[in-house]
VEXTORVEX-733991 format. One record per residue: residue number from 1; residue in three letters; x, y, z of N, C-alpha, C, O in turn. Coordinates in nm, 2 decimals, padded with zeros to 4 digits. Layout:
! VEXTORVEX-733991
   resi   resn      nxx      nyy      nzz     caxx     cayy     cazz      cxx      cyy      czz      oxx      oyy      ozz
    NUM    ala        X        Y        Z        X        Y        Z        X        Y        Z        X        Y        Z
...
***
This chain:
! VEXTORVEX-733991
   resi   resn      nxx      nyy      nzz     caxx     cayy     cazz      cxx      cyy      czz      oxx      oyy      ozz
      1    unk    00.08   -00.12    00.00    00.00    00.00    00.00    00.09    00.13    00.00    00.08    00.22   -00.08
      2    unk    00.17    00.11    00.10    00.25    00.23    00.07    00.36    00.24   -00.07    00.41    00.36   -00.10
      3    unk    00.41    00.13   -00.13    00.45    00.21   -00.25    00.35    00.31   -00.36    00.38    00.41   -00.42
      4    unk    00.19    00.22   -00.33    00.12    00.26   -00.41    00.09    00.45   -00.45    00.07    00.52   -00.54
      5    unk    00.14    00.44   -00.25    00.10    00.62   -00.22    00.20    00.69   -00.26    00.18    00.81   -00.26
      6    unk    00.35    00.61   -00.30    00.44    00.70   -00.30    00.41    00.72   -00.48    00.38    00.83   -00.54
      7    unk    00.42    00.58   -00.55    00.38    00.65   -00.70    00.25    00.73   -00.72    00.24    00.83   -00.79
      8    unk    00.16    00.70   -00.67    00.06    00.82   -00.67    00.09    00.98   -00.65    00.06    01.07   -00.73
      9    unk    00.16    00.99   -00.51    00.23    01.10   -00.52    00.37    01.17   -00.58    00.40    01.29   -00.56
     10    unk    00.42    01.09   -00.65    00.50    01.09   -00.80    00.41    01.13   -00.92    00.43    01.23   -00.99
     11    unk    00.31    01.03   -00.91    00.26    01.11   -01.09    00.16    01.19   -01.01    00.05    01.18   -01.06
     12    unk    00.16    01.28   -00.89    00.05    01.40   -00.86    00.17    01.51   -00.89    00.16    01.59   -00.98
     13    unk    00.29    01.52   -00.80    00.41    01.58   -00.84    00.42    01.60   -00.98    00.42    01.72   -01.01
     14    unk    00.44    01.52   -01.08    00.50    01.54   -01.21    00.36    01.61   -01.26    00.37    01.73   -01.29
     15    unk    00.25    01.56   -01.27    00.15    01.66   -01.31    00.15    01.76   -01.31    00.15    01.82   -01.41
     16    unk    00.16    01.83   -01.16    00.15    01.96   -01.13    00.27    02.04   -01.18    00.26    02.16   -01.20
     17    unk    00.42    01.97   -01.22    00.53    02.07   -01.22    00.49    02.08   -01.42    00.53    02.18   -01.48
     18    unk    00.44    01.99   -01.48    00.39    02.01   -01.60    00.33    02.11   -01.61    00.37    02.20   -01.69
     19    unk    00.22    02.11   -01.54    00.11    02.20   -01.56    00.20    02.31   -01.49    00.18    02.40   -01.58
     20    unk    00.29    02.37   -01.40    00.31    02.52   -01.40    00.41    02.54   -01.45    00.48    02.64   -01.43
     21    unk    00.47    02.41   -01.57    00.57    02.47   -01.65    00.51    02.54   -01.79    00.56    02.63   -01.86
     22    unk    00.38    02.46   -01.79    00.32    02.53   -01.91    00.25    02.63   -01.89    00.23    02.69   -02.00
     23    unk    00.21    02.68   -01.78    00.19    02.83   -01.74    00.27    02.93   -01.75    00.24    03.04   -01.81
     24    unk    00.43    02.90   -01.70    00.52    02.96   -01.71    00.51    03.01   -01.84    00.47    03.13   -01.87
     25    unk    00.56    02.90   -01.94    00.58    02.90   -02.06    00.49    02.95   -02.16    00.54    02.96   -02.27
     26    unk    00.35    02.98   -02.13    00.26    03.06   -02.20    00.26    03.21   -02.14    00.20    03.30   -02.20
     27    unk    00.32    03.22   -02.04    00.30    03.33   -01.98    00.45    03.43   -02.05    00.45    03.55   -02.06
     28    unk    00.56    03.34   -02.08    00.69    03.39   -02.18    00.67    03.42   -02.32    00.72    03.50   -02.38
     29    unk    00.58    03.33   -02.37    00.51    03.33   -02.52    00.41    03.41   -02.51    00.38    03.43   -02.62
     30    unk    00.36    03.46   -02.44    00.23    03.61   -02.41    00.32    03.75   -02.41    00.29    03.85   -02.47
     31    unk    00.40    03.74   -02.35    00.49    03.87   -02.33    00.57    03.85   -02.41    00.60    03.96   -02.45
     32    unk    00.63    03.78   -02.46    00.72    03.78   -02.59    00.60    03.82   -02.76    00.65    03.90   -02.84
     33    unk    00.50    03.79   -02.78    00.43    03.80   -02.86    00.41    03.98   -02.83    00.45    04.06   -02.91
     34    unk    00.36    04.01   -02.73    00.34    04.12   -02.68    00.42    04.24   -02.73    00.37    04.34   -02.79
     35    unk    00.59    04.20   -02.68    00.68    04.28   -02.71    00.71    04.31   -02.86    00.73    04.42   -02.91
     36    unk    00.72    04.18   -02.92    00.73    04.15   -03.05    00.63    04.23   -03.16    00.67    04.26   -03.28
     37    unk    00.44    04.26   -03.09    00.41    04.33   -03.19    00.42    04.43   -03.21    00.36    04.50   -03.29
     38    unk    00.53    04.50   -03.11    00.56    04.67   -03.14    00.70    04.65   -03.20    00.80    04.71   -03.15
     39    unk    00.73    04.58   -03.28    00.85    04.59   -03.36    00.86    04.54   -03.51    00.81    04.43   -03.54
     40    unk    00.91    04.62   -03.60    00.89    04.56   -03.73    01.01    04.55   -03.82    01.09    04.62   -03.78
     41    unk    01.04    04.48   -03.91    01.16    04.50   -03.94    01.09    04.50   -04.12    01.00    04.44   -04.18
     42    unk    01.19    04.61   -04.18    01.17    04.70   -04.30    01.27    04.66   -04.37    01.38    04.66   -04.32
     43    unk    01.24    04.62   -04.48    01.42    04.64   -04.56    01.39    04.69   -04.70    01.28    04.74   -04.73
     44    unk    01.50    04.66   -04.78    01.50    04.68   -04.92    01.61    04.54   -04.98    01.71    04.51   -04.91
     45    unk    01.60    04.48   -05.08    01.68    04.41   -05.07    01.71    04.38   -05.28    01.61    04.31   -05.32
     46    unk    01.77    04.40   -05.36    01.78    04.34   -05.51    01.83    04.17   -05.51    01.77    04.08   -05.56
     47    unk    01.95    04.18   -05.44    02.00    04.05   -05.50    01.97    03.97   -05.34    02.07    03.90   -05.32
     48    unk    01.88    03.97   -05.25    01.84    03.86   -05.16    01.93    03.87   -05.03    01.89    03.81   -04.92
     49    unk    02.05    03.94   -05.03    02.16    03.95   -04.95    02.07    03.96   -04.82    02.05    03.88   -04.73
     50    unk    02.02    04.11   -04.84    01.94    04.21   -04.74    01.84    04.13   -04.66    01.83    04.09   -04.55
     51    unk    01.76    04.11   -04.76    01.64    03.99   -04.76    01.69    03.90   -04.63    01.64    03.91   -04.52
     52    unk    01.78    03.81   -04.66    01.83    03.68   -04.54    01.90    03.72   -04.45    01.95    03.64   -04.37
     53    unk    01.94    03.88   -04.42    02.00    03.94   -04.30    01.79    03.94   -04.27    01.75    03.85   -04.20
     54    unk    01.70    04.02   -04.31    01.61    04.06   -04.28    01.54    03.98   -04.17    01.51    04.01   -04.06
     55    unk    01.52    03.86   -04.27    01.43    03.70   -04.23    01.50    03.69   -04.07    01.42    03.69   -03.97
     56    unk    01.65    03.67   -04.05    01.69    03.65   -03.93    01.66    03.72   -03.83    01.61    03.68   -03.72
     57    unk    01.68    03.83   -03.86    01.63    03.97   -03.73    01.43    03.95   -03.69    01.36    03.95   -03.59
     58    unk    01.38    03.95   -03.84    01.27    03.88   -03.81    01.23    03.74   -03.69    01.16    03.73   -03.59
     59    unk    01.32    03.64   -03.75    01.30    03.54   -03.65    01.36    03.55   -03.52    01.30    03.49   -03.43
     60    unk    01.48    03.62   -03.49    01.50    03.62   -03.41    01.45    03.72   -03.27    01.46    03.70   -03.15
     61    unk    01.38    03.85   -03.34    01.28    03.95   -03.26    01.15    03.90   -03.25    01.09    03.93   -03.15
     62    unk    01.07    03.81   -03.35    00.91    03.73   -03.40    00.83    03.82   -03.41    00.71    03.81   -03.38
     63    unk    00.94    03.99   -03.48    00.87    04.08   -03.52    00.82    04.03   -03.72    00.86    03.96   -03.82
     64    unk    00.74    04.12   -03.70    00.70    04.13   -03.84    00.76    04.14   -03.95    00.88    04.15   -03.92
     65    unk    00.74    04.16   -04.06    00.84    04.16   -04.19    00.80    04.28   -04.33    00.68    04.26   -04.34
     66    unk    00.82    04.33   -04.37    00.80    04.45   -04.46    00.95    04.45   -04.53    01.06    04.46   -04.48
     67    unk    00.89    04.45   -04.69    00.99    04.45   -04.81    00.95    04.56   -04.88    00.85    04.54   -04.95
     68    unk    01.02    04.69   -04.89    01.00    04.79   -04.97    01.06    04.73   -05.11    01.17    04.68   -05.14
     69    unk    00.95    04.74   -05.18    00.96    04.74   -05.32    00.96    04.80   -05.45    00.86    04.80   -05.51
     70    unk    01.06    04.84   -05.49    01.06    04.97   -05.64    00.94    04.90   -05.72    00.93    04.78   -05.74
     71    unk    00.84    05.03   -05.78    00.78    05.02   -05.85    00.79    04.97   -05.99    00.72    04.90   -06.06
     72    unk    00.91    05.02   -06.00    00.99    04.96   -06.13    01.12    04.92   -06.08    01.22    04.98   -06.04
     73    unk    01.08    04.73   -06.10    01.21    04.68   -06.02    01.36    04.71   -06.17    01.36    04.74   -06.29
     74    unk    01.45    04.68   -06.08    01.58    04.74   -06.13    01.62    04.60   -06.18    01.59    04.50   -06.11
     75    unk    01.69    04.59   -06.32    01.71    04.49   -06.37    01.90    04.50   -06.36    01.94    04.59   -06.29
     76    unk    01.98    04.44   -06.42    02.12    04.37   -06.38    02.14    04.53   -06.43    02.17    04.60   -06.33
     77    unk    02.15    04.58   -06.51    02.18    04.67   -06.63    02.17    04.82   -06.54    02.26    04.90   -06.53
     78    unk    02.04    04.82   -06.49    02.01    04.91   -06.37    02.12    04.98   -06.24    02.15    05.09   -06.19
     79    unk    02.15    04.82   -06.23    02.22    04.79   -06.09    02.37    04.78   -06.07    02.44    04.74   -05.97
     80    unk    02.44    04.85   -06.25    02.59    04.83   -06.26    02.60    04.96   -06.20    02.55    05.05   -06.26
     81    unk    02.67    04.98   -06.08    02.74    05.04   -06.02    02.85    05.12   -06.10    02.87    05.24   -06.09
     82    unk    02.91    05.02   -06.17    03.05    05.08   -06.33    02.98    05.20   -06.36    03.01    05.32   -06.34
     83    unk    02.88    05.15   -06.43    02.83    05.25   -06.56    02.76    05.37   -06.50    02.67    05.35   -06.42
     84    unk    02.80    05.49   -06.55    02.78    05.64   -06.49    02.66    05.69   -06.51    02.60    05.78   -06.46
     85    unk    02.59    05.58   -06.65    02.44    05.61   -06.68    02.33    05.49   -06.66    02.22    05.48   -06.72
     86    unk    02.37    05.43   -06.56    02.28    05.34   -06.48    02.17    05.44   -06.40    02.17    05.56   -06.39
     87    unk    02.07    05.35   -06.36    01.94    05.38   -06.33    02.00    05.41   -06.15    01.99    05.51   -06.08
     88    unk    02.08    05.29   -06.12    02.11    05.30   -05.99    02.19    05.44   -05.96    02.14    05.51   -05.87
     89    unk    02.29    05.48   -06.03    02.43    05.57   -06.02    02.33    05.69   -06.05    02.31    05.78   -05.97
     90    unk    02.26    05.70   -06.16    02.20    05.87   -06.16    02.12    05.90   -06.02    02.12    06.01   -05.96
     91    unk    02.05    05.79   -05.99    01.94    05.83   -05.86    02.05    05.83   -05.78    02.05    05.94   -05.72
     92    unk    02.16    05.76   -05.73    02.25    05.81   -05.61    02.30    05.95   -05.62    02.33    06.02   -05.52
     93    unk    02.31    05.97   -05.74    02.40    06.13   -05.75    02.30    06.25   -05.77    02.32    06.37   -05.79
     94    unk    02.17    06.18   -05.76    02.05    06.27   -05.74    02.00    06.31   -05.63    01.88    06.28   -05.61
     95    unk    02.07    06.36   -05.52    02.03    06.36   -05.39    01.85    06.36   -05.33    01.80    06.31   -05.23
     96    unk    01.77    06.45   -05.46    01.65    06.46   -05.46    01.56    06.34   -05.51    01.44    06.33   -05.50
     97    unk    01.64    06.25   -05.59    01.57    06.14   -05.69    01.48    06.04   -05.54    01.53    06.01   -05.43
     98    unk    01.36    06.01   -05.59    01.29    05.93   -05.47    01.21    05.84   -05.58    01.11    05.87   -05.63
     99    unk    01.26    05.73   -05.60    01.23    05.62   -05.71    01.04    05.55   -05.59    01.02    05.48   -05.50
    100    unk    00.99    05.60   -05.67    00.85    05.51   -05.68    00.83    05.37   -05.61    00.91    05.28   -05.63
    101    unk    00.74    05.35   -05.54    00.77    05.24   -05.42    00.62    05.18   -05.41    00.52    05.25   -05.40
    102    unk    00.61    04.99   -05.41    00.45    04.93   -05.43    00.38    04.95   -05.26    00.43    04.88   -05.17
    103    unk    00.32    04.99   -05.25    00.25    04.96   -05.15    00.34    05.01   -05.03    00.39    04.94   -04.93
    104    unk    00.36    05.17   -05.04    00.44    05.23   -04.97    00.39    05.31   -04.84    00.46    05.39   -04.78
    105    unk    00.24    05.28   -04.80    00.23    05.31   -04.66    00.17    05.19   -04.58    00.08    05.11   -04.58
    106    unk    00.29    05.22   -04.49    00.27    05.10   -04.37    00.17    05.16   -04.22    00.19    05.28   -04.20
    107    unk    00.10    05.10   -04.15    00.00    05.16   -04.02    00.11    05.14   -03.91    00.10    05.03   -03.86
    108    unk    00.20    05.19   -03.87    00.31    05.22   -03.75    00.27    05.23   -03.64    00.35    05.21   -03.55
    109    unk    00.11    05.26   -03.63    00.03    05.28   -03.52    00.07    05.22   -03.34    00.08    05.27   -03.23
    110    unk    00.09    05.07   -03.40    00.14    04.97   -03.29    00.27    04.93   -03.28    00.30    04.83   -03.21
    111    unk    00.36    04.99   -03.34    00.46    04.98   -03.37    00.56    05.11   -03.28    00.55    05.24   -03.30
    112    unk    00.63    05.05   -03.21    00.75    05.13   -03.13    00.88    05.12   -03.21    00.94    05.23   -03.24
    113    unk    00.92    05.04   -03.22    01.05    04.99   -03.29    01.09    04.96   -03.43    01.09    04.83   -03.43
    114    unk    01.14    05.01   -03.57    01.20    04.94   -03.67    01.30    04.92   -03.71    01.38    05.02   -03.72
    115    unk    01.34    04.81   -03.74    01.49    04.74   -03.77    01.46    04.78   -03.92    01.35    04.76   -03.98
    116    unk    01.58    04.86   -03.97    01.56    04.95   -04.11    01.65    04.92   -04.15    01.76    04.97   -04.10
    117    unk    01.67    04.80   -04.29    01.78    04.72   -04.39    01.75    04.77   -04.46    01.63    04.79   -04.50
    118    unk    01.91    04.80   -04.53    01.91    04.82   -04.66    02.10    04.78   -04.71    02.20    04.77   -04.65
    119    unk    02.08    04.76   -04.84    02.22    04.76   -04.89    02.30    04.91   -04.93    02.24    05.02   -04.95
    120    unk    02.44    04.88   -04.94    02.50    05.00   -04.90    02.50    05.04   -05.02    02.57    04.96   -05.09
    121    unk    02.45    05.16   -05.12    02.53    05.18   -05.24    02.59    05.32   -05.23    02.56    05.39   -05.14
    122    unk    02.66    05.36   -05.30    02.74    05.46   -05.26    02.76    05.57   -05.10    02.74    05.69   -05.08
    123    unk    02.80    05.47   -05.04    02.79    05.52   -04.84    02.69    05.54   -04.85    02.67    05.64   -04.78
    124    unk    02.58    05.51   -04.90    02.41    05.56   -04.84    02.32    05.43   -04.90    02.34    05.34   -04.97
    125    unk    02.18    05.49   -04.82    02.07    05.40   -04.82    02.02    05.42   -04.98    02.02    05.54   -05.01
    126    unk    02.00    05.36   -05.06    01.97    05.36   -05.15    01.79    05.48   -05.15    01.71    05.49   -05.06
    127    unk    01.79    05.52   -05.24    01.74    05.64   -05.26    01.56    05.57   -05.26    01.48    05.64   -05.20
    128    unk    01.52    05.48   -05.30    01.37    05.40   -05.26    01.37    05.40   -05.13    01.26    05.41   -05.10
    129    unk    01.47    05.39   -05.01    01.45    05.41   -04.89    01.44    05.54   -04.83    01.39    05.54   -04.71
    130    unk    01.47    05.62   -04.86    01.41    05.81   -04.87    01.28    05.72   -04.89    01.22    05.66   -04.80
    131    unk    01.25    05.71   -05.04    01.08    05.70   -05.08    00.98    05.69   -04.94    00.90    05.75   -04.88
    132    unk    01.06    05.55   -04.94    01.00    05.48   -04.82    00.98    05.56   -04.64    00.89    05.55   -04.56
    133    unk    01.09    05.62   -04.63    01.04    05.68   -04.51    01.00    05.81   -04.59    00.88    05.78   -04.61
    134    unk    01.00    05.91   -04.63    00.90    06.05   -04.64    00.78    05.92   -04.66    00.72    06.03   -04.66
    135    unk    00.70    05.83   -04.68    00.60    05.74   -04.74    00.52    05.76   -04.58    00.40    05.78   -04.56
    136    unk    00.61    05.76   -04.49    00.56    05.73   -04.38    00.58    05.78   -04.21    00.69    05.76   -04.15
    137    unk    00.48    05.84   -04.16    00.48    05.88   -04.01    00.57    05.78   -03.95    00.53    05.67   -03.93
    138    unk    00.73    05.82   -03.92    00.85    05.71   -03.87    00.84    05.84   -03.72    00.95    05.85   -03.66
    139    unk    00.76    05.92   -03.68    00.81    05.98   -03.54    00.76    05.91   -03.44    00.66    05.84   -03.45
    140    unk    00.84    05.93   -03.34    00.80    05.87   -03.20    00.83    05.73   -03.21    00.77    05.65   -03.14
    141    unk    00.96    05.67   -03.33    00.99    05.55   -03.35    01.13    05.55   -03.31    01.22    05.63   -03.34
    142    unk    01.16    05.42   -03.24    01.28    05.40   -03.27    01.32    05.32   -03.37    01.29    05.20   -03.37
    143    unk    01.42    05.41   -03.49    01.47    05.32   -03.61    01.60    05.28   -03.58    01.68    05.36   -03.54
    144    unk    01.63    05.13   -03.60    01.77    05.07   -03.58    01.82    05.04   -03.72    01.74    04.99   -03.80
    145    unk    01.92    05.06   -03.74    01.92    05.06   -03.89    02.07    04.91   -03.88    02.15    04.90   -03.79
    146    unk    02.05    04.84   -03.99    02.12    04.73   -04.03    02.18    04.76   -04.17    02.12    04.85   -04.22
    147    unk    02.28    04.70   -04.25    02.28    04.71   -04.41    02.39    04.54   -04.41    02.46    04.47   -04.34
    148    unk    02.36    04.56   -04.54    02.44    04.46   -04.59    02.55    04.58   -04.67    02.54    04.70   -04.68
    149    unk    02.66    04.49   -04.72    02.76    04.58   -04.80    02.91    04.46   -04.78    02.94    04.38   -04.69
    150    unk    02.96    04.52   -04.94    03.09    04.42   -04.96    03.21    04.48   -04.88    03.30    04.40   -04.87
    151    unk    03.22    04.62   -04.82    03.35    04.65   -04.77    03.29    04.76   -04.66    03.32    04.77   -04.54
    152    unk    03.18    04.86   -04.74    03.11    04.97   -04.66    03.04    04.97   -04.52    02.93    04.92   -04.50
    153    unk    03.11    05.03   -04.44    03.04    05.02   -04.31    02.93    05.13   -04.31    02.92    05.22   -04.39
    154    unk    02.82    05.09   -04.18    02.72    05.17   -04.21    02.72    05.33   -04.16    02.62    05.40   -04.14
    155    unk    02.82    05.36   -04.14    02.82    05.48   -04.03    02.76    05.60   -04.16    02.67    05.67   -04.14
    156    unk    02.84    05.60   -04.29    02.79    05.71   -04.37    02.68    05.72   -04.40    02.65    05.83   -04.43
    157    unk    02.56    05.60   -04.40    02.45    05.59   -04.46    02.38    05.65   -04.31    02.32    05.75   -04.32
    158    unk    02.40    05.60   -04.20    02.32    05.67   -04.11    02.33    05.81   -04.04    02.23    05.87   -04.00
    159    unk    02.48    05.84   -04.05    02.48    05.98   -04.08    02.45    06.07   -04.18    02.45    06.20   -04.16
    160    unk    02.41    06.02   -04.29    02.30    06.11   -04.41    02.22    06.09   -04.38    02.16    06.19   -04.43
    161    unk    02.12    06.00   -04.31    01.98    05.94   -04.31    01.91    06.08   -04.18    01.81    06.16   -04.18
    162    unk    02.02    06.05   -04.07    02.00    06.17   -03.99    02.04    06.30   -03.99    02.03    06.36   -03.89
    163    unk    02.09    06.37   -04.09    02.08    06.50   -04.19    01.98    06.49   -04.20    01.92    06.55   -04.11
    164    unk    01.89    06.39   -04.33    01.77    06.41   -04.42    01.70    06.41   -04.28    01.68    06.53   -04.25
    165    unk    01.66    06.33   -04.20    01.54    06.34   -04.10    01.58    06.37   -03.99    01.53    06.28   -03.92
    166    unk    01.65    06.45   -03.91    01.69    06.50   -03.78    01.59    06.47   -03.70    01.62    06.43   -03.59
    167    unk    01.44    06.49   -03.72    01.36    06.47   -03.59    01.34    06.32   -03.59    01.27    06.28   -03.50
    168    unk    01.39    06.23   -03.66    01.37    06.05   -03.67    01.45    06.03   -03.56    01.55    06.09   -03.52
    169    unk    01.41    05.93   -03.53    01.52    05.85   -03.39    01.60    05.73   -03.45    01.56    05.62   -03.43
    170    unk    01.74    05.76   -03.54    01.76    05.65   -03.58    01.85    05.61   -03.49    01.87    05.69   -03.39
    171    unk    01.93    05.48   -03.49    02.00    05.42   -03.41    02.11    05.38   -03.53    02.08    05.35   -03.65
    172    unk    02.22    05.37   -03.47    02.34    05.34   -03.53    02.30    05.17   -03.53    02.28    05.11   -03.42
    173    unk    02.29    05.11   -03.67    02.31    05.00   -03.64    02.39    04.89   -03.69    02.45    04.87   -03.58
    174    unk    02.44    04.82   -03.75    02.57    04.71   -03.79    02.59    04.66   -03.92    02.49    04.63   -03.99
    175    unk    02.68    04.66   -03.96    02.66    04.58   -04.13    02.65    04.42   -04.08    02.73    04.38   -03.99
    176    unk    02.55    04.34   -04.14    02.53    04.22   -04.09    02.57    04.10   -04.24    02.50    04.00   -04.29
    177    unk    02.65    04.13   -04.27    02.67    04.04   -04.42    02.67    03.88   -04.39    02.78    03.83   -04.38
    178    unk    02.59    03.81   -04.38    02.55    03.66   -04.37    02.59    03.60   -04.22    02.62    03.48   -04.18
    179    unk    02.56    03.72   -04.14    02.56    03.68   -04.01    02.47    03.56   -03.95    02.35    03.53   -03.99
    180    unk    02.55    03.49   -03.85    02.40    03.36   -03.83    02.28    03.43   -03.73    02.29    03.54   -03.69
    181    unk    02.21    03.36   -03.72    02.12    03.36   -03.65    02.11    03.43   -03.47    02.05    03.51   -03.39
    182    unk    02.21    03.34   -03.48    02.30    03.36   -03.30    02.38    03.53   -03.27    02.39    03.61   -03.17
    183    unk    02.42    03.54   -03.35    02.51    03.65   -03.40    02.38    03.77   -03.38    02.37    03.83   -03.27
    184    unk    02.30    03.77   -03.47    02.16    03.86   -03.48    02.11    03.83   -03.33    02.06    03.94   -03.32
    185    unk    02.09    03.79   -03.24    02.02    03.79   -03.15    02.10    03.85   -03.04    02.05    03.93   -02.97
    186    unk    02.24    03.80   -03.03    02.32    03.89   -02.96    02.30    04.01   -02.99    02.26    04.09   -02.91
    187    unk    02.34    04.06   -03.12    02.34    04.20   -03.14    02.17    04.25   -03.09    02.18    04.35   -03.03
    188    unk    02.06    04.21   -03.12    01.93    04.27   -03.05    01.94    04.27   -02.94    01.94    04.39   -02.90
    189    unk    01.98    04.17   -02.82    01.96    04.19   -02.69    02.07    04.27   -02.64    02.08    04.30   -02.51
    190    unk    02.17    04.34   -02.75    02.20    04.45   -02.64    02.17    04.58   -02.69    02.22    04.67   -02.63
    191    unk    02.08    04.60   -02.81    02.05    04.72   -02.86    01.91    04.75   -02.73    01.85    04.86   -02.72
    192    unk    01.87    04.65   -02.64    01.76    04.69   -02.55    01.83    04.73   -02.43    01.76    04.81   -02.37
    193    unk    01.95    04.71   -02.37    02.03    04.78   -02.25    02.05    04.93   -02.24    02.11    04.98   -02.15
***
């Protein structure tokens, strides 16, 4: 009789530590969802680089995802950096040029926080991302900004970015060129310290 009471009170024990682990653990998945829907992450991306920095910061914040898109996507020819009469090189050297953007107002409403990718082209944010923020109420946000880039660090792009919008709250953020997963999450958890 008495082993009976002791495994009875074994599987009453294991029940109960189940059941307040899954309390716990909805209660981390409630406040994590929570936190997560005031954050969004924005990018721009041609050749996908930007894009799979993007996806990670996504998965790793389980904030939302937004792909600014040129209205008229830029084909290889566009995108030669070389040539002085590219579509890309005249809009960089057009400080005013603001290339046309699909489905360029986002509701920010619940949103506190955007992680803001883009690739580096000439030290700056490519000129569709002007589009994209004048597109949109970015005050009372905090923007973290990320880029991809073959050599360029991001300091010039976010020092022009805060010229153009001085009242924006951008944040200095990192060049992330095929960083893992792990890597991206370290760098968020200390952009909240």
């Amino acid at each position: 009789m008495n082993r009976l009471r002791v495994h009875l009170i074994c599987a009453l024990l294991m029940i109960s530590s189940i059941t307040l682990g899954s309390c716990a653990q909805n209660k981390k998945v409630s406040d994590m969802e929570k936190e997560n829907n005031k954050a969004l992450v924005v990018y721009y991306s041609e050749t996908g680089t930007t894009q799979a920095i993007a996806k990670k910061i996504s998965q790793a914040t389980g904030a939302d995802i937004y792909r600014i898109e040129p209205e008229q996507p830029y084909t290889a020819a566009d995108l030669d950096w070389q040539d002085n009469k590219s579509r890309s090189t005249k809009e960089m050297n057009d400080r005013t040029a603001r290339p046309a953007i699909k489905n360029g107002k986002v509701d920010f409403d619940s949103i506190d926080t955007v992680y803001l990718g883009y690739p580096i082209w000439w030290d700056q944010a490519p000129r569709v991302v002007n589009t994209f923020i004048e597109s949109n109420d970015l005050s009372d946000k905090r923007i973290i900004t990320f880029c991809t880039s073959g050599e360029t660090s991001i300091d010039g792009s976010v020092r022009q970015l805060k010229a153009d919008y001085p009242i924006l709250d951008f944040v200095k953020g990192k060049r992330l060129n095929g960083a893992p997963v792990n890597e991206i999450e370290k760098w968020v958890s200390s952009l909240k310290k």
